[in-house]
LUMKOL-935080 format. One line per 10 residues: their letters; for each residue x, y, z of N, C-alpha, C. Coordinates in steps of 0.1 Angstrom, whole numbers, always signed. Layout:
LUMKOL-935080
a) X,Y,Z,X,Y,Z,X,Y,Z | ...
end
This chain:
LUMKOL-935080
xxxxxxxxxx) +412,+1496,+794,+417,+1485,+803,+432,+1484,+803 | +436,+1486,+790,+452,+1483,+786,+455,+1495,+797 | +451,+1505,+792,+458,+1517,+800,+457,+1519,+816 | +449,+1513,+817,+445,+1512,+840,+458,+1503,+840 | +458,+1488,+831,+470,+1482,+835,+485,+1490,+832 | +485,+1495,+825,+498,+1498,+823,+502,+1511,+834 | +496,+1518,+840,+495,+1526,+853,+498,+1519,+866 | +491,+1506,+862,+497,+1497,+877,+505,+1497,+879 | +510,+1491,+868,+526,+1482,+863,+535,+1494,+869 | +530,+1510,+860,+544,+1517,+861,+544,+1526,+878
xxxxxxxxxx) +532,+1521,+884,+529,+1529,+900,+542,+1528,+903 | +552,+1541,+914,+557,+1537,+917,+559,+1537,+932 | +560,+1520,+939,+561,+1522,+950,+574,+1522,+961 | +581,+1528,+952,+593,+1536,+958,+599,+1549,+953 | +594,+1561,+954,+602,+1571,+944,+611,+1579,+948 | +624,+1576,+948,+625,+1588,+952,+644,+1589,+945 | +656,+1598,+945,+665,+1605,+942,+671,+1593,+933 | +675,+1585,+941,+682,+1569,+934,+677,+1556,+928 | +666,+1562,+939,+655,+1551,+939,+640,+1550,+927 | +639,+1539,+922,+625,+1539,+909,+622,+1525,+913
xxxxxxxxxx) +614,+1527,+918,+610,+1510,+921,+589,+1511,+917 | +588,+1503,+911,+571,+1504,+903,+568,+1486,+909 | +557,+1485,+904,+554,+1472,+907,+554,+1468,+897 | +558,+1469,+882,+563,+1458,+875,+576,+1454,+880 | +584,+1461,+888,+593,+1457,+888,+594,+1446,+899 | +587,+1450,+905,+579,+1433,+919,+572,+1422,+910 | +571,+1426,+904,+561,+1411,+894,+574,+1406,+888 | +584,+1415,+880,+601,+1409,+872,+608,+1403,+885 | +608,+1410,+898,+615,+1400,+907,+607,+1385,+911 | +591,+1389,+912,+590,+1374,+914,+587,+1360,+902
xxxxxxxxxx) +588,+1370,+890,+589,+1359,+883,+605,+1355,+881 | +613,+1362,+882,+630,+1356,+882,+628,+1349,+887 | +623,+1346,+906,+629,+1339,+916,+620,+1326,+914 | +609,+1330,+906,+600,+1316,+902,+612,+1309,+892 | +613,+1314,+880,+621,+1309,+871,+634,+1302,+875 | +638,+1308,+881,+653,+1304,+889,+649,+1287,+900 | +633,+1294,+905,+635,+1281,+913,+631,+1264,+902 | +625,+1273,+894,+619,+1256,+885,+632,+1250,+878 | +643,+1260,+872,+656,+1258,+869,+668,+1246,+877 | +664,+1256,+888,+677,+1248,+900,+669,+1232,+901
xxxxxxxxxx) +655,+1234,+905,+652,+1218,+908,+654,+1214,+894 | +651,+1217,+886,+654,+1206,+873,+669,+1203,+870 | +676,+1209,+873,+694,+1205,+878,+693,+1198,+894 | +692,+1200,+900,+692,+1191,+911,+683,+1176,+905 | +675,+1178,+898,+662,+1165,+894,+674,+1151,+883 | +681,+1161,+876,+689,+1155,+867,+704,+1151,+872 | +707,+1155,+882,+717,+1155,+890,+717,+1142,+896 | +710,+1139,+906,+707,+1134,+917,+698,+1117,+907 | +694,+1118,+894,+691,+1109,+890,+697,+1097,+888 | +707,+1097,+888,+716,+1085,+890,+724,+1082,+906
xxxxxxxxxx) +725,+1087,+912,+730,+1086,+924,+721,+1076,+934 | +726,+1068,+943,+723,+1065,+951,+716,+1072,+968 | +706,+1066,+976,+703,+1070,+985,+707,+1081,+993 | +723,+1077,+997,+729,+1085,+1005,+739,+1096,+998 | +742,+1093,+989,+751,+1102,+979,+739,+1114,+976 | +724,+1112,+972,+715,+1120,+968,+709,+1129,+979 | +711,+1126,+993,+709,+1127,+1002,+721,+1140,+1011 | +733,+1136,+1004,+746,+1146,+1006,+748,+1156,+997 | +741,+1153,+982,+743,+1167,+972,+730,+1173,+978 | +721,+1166,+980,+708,+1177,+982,+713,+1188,+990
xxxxxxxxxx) +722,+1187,+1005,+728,+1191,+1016,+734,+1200,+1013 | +741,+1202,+1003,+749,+1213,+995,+743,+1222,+984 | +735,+1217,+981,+724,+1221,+968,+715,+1233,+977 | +714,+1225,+984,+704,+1238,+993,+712,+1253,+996 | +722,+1251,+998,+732,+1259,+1001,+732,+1265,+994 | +738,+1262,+984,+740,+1273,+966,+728,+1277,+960 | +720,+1270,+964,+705,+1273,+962,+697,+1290,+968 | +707,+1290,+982,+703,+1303,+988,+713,+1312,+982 | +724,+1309,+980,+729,+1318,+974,+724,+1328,+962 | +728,+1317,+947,+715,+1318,+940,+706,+1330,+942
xxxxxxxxxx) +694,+1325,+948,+684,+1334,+952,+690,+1350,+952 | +699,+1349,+964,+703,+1367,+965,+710,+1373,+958 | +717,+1365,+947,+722,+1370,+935,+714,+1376,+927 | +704,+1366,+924,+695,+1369,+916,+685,+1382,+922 | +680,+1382,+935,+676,+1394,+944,+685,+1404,+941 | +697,+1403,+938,+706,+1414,+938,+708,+1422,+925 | +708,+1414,+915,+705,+1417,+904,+696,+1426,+900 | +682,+1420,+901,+669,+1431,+896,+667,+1438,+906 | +672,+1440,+915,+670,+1452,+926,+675,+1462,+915 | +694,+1460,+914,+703,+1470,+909,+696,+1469,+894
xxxxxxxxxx) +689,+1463,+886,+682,+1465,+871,+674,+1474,+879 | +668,+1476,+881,+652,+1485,+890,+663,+1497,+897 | +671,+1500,+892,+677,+1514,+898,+676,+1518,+914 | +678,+1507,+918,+686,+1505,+934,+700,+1505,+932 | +707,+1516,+938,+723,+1515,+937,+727,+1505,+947 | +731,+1492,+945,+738,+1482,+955,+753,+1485,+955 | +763,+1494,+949,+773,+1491,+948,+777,+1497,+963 | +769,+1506,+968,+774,+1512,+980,+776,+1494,+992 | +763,+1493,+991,+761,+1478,+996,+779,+1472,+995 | +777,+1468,+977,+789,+1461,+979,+798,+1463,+981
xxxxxxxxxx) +806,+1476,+982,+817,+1482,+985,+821,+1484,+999 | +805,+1483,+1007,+812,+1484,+1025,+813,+1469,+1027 | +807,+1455,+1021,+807,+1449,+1024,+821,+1438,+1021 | +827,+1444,+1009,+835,+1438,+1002,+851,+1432,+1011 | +851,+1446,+1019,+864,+1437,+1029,+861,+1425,+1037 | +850,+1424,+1043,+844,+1416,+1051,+845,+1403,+1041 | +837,+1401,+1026,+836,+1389,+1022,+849,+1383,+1016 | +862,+1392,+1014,+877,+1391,+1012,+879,+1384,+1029 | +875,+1389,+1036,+881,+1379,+1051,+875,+1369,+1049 | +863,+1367,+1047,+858,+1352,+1053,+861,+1346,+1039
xxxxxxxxxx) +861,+1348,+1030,+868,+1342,+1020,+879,+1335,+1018 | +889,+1344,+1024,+900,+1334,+1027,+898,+1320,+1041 | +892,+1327,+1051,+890,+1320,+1060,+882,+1308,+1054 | +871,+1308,+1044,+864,+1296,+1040,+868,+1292,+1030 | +879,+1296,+1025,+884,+1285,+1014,+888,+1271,+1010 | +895,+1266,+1022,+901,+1251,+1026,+885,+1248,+1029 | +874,+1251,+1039,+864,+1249,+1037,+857,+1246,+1025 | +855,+1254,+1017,+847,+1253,+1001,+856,+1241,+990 | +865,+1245,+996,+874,+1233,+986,+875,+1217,+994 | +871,+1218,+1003,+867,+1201,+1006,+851,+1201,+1006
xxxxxxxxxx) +840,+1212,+1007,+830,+1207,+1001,+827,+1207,+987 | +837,+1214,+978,+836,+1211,+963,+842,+1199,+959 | +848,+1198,+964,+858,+1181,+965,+849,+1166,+968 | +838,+1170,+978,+836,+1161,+984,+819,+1159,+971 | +814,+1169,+963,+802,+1169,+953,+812,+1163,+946 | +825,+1160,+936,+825,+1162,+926,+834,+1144,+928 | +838,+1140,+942,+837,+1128,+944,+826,+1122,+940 | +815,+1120,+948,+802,+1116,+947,+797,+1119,+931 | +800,+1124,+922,+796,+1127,+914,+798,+1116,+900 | +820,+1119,+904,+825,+1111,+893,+823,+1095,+900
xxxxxxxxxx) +820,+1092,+912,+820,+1080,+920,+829,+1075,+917 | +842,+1081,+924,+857,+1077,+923,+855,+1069,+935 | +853,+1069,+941,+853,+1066,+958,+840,+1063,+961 | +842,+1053,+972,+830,+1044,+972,+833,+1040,+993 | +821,+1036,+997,+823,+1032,+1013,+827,+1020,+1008 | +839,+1015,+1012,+840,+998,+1015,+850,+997,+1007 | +857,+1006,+998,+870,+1008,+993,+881,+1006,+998 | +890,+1002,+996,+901,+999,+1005,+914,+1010,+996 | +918,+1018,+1001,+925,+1030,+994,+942,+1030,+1003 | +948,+1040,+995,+964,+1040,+1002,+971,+1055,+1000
xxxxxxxxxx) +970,+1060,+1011,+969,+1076,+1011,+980,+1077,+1022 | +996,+1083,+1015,+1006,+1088,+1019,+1009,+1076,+1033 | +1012,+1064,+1020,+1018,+1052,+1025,+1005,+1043,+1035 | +996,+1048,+1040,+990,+1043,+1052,+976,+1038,+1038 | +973,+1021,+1044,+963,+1015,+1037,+950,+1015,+1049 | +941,+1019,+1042,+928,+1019,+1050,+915,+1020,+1042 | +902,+1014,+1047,+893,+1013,+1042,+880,+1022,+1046 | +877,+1027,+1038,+866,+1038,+1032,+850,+1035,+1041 | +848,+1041,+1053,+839,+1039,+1060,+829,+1050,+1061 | +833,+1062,+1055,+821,+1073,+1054,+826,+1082,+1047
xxxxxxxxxx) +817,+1090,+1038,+822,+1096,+1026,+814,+1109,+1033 | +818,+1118,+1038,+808,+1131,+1042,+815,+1146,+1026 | +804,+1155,+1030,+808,+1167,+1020,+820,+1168,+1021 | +830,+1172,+1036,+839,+1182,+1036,+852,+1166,+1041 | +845,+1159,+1048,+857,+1149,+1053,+856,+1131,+1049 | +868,+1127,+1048,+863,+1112,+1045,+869,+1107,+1059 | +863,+1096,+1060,+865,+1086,+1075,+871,+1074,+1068 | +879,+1067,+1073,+892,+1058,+1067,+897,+1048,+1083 | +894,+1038,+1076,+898,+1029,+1093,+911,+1026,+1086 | +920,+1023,+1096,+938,+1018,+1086,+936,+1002,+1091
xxxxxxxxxx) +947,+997,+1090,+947,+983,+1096,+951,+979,+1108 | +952,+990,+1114,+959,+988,+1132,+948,+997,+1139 | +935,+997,+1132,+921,+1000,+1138,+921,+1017,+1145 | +929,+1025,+1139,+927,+1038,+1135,+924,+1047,+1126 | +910,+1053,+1133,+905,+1063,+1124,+914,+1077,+1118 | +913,+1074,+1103,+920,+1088,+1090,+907,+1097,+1091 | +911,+1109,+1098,+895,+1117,+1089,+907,+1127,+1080 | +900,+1124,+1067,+912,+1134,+1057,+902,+1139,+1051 | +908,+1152,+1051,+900,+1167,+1039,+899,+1157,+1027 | +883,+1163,+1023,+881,+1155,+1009,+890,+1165,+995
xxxxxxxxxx) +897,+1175,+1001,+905,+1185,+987,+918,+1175,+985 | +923,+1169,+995,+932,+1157,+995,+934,+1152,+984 | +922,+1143,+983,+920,+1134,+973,+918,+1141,+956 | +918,+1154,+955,+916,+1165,+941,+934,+1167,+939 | +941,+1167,+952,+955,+1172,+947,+964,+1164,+946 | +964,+1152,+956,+973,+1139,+957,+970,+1128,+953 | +980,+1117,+947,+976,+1105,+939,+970,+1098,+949 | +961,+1096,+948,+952,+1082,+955,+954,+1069,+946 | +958,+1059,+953,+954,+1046,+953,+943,+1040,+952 | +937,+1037,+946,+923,+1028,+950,+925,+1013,+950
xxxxxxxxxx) +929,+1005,+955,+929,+989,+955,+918,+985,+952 | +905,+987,+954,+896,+978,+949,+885,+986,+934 | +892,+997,+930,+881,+998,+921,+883,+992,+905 | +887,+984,+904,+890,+975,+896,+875,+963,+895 | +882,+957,+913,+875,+945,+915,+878,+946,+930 | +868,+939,+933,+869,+934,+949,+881,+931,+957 | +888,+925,+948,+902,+916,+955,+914,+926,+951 | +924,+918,+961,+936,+923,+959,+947,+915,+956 | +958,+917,+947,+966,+911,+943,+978,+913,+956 | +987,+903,+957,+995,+908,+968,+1009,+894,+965
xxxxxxxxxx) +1020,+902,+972,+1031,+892,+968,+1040,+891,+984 | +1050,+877,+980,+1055,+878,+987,+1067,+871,+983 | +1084,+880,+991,+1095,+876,+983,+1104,+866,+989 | +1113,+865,+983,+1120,+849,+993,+1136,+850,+983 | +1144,+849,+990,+1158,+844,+985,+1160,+835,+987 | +1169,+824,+979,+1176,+810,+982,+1190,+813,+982 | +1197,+802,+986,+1209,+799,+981,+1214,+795,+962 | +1222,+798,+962,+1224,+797,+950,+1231,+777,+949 | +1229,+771,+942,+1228,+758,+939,+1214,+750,+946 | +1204,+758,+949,+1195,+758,+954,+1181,+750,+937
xxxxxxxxxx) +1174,+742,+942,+1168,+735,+930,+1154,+745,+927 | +1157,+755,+917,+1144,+765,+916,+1134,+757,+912 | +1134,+745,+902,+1116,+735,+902,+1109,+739,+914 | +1121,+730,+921,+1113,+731,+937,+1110,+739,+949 | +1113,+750,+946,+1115,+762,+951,+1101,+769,+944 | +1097,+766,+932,+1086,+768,+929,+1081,+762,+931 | +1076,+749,+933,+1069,+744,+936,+1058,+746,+951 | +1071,+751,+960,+1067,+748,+973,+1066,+764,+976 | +1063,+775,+970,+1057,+784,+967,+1041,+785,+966 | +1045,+777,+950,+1029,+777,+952,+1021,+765,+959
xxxxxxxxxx) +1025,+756,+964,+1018,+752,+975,+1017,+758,+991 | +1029,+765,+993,+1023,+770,+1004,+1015,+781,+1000 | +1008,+791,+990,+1001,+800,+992,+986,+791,+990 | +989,+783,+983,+975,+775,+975,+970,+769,+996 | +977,+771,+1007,+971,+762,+1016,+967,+773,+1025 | +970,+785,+1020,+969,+797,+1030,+951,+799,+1030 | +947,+804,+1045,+937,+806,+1047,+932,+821,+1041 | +926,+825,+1030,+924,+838,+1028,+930,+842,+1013 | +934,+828,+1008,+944,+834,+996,+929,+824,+985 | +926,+831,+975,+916,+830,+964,+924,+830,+953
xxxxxxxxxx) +913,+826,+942,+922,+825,+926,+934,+813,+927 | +929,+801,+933,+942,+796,+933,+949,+793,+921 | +942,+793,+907,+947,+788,+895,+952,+799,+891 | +951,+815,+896,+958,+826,+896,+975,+824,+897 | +977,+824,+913,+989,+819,+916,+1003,+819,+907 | +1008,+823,+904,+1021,+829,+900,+1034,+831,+908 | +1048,+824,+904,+1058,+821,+909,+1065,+833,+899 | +1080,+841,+900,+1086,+847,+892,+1097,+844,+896 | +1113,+845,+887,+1123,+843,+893,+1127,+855,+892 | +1132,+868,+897,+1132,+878,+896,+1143,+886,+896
xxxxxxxxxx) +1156,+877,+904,+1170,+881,+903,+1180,+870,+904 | +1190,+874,+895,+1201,+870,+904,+1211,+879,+913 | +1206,+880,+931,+1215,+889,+931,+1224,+884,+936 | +1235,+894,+944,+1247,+890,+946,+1246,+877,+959 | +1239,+872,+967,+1243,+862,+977,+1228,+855,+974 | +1221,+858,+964,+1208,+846,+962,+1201,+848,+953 | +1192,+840,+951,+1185,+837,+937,+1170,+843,+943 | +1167,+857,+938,+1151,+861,+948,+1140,+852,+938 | +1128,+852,+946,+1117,+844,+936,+1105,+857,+948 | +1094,+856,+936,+1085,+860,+947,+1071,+857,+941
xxxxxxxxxx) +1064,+853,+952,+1051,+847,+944,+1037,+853,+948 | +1029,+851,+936,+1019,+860,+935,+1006,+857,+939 | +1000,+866,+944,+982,+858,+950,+971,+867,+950 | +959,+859,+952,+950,+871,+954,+944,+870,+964 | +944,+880,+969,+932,+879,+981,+919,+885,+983 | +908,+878,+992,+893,+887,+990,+893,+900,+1001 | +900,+903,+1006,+904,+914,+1016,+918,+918,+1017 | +921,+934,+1012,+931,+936,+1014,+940,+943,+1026 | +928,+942,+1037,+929,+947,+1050,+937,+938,+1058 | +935,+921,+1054,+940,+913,+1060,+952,+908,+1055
xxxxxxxxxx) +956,+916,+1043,+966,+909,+1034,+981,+910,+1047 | +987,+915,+1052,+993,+916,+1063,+994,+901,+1068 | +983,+894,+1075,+985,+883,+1082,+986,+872,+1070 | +976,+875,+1061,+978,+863,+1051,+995,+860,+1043 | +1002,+876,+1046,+1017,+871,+1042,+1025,+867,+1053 | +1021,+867,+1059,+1030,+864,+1076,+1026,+848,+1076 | +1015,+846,+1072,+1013,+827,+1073,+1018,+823,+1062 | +1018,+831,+1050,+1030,+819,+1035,+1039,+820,+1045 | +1051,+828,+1049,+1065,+829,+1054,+1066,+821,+1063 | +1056,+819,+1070,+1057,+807,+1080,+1055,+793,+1078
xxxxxxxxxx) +1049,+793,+1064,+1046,+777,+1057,+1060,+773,+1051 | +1065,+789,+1047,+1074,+787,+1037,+1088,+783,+1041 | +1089,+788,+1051,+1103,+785,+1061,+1101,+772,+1069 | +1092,+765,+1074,+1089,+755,+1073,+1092,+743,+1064 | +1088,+743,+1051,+1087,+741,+1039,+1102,+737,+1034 | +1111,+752,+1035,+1126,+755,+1028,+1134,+739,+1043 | +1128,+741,+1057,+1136,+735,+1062,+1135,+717,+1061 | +1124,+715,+1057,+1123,+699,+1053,+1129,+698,+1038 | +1133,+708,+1031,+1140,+704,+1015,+1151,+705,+1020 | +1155,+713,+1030,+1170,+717,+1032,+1178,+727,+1022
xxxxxxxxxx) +1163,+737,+1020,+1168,+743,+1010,+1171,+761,+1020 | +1185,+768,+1018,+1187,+776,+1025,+1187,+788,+1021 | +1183,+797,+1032,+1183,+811,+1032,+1193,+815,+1034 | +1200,+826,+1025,+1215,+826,+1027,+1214,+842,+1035 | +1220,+849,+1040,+1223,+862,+1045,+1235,+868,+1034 | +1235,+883,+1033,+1242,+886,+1027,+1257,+882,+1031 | +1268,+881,+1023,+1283,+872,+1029,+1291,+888,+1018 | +1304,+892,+1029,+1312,+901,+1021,+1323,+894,+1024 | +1335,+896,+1015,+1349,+892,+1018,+1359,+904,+1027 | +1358,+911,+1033,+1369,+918,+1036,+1385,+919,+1036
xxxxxxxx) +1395,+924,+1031,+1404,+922,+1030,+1409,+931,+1034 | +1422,+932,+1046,+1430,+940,+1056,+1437,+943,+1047 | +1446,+956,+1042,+1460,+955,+1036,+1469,+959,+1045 | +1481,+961,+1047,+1488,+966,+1058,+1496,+970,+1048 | +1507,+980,+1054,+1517,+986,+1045,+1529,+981,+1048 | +1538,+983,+1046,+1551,+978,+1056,+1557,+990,+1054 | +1566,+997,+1066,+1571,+1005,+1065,+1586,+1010,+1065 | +1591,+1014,+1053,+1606,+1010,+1054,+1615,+1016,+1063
end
């Protein structure tokens, strides 16, 4: 019986100059490709176990991908173990995967970028971020691109490799809110009590400003034509922080004009010399 099997195993149903192909060697290919496949799901299983709906839903999308790859590797392997010469294969094919290689690399690197986002959960929908000065919030996280509304209601679509090579900002991954300031100069003999005071009450009346017990006054210079102060807030959206500083300045200049307290402009002395000529 041993010996009928072991005739099977070594039948060969391919024989010939380069070629040795037996059907053990079809049984070692399909048990690799079994092995390989119970492997990849149990990394995909352990992967995807903490992630959410749509994040699990976006690696699977890519998983599949590397997943086929995979496979022909591993096909390519025990072919060339089984004394199939592949190198002819890979040698005609090798300029070709040098072109598209280059060609798909910006490609692979914002879908690698965009797994290893989702992974470390740097980035989140509903984020409010600040990428090469422009503030915008995080409305779709795809493999290769992120979608970014700004505050003057235009869509960012930025390469996710972006975010792997340049400093990102995140504003809210702290906390939900945003801290935000706003500055003001006086005159100098100007009464700073009340200069603080009326700081923090105009931000304390602003529509949009939170943490009022937060609130924070600084005296921050003395410069050359005024005394700066700038006061501190939080807000529950940093999308609207824009309008919420444009209404303190409008409380606040308001405010400065019933104390009669003034905003000075910068003031220089100039001095003409003339020469006299003998």
């Amino acid at each position: 019986m041993l010996k009928q099997i072991t005739e099977i195993l070594k039948f060969k149903l391919i024989d010939t100059k380069s070629i040795d192909f037996t059907v053990a060697n079809i049984l070692v290919l399909v048990f690799a490709l079994i092995f390989t496949s119970v492997i990849l799901k149990l990394i995909r299983k352990v992967v995807t176990r903490k992630l959410s709906t749509d994040d699990k839903n976006k690696f699977i999308s890519v998983f599949q991908f590397a997943k086929y790859v995979i496979y022909v590797l591993v096909f390519i392997f025990i072919l060339h173990s089984s004394g199939i010469n592949m190198n002819v294969f890979i040698t005609a094919s090798a300029a070709l995967f040098v072109g598209i290689g280059f060609a798909l690399q910006t490609f692979f690197q914002d879908i690698i970028s965009g797994i290893l986002m989702i992974l470390d959960q740097s980035l989140h929908v509903g984020d409010i971020i600040e990428v090469d000065g422009k503030v915008g919030q995080v409305k779709e996280i795809k493999l290769r691109t992120t979608r970014v509304v700004t505050r003057n209601d235009r869509v960012m679509i930025i390469p996710n490799h972006k975010f792997m090579i340049e400093t990102l900002f995140n504003w809210t991954q702290n906390n939900s809110t945003n801290r935000e300031n706003v500055t003001i100069g006086v005159a100098y003999g100007s009464d700073v009590n009340l200069v603080k005071q009326i700081l923090i009450n105009c931000a304390k009346s602003t529509e949009g400003v939170i943490l009022p017990e937060s609130i924070a006054v600084l005296f921050e210079d003395f410069a050359d034509s005024s005394l700066n102060f700038a006061v501190y807030f939080h807000v529950d959206n940093g999308m609207n922080s824009p309008k919420i500083q444009s209404d303190i300045r409008f409380k606040i200049d308001q405010e400065f004009r019933k104390n009669n307290i003034q905003i000075p402009f910068p003031q220089r002395d100039v001095r003409i010399v003339t020469s006299k000529e003998n």
